[in-house]
N, C-alpha and C positions, 0 to 999 in steps of 0.2 A: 469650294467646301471640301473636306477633309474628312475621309472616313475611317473611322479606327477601327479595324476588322481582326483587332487581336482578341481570340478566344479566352474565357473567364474560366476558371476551374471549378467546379463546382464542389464548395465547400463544407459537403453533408459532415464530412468526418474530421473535421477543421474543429472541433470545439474540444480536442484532446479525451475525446470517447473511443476505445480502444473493443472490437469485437472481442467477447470473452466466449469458452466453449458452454453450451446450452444443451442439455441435455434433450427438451422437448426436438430440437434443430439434428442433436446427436452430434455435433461438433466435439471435439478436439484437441488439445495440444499435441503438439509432436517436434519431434526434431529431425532433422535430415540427417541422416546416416550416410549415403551416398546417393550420387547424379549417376541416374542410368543411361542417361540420354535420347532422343527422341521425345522431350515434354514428360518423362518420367523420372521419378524419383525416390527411393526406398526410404521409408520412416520409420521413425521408431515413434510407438505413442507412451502414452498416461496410462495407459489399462495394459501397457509390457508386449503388445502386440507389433510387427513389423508389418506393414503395408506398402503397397505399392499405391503413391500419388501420384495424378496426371496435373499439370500445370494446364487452367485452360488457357487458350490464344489470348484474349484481351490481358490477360496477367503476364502470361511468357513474353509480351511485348513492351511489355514496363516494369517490372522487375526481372533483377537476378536472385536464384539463389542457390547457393554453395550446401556441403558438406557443413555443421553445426547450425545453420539456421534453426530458428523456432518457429512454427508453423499454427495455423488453425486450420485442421483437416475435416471433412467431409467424408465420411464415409460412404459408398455405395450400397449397405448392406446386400452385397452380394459373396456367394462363400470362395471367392477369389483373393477378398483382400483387397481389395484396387477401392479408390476413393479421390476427390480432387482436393486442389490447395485452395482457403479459402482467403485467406491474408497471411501476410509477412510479418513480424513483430521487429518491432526496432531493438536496441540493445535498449532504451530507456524503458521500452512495453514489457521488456523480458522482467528489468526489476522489479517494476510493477506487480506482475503475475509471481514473481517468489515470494513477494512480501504481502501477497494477499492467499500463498499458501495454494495457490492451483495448478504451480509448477516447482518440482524439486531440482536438487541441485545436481542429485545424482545423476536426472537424465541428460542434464548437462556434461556432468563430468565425464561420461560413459561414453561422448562422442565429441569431445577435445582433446580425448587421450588415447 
């Protein structure tokens, strides 16, 4: 007998539902400005504020992300600035969030150029 021991993925977020920022939550948009290094990363958000994001370990071991990425940040509300990453947006999630007006294109532009 034959045991198939390959692991399933679990498919919560498989139905093309995309985490949008929630105010009650206090989430986010942001874009990466630059990689500091050590699991940090400098953001620029939606409210024009620059912060410092921390990648946590289960994320920094499954994704990359660079300089322009688009982010859903987490704030710490503490008066440091510093907050964690909460997902990745794909380029498809980016159009997404322009055409439903929650993300401009300036803040795009201001960190591809």
């Amino acid at each position: 007998m034959k045991i198939n021991l390959v692991k399933q993925k679990n498919s919560n977020n498989s139905k093309g539902e995309m985490p949008l920022p929630n105010d009650e939550e206090g989430t986010m948009i942001c874009v990466v400005q630059k990689v500091i290094g050590a699991g940090f990363l400098e953001v620029v958000c939606t409210d024009g504020n620059k912060y410092k994001a921390w990648i946590p370990g289960k994320m920094r071991r499954r994704i990359w992300l660079h300089e322009g990425d688009t982010i859903l940040f987490l704030p710490w509300g503490t008066s440091d600035m510093k907050g964690e990453v909460v997902h990745k947006y794909q380029q498809n999630e980016v159009r997404e969030l322009i055409q439903k007006g929650l993300l401009s294109k300036d803040l795009l532009g201001e960190e591809s150029g």
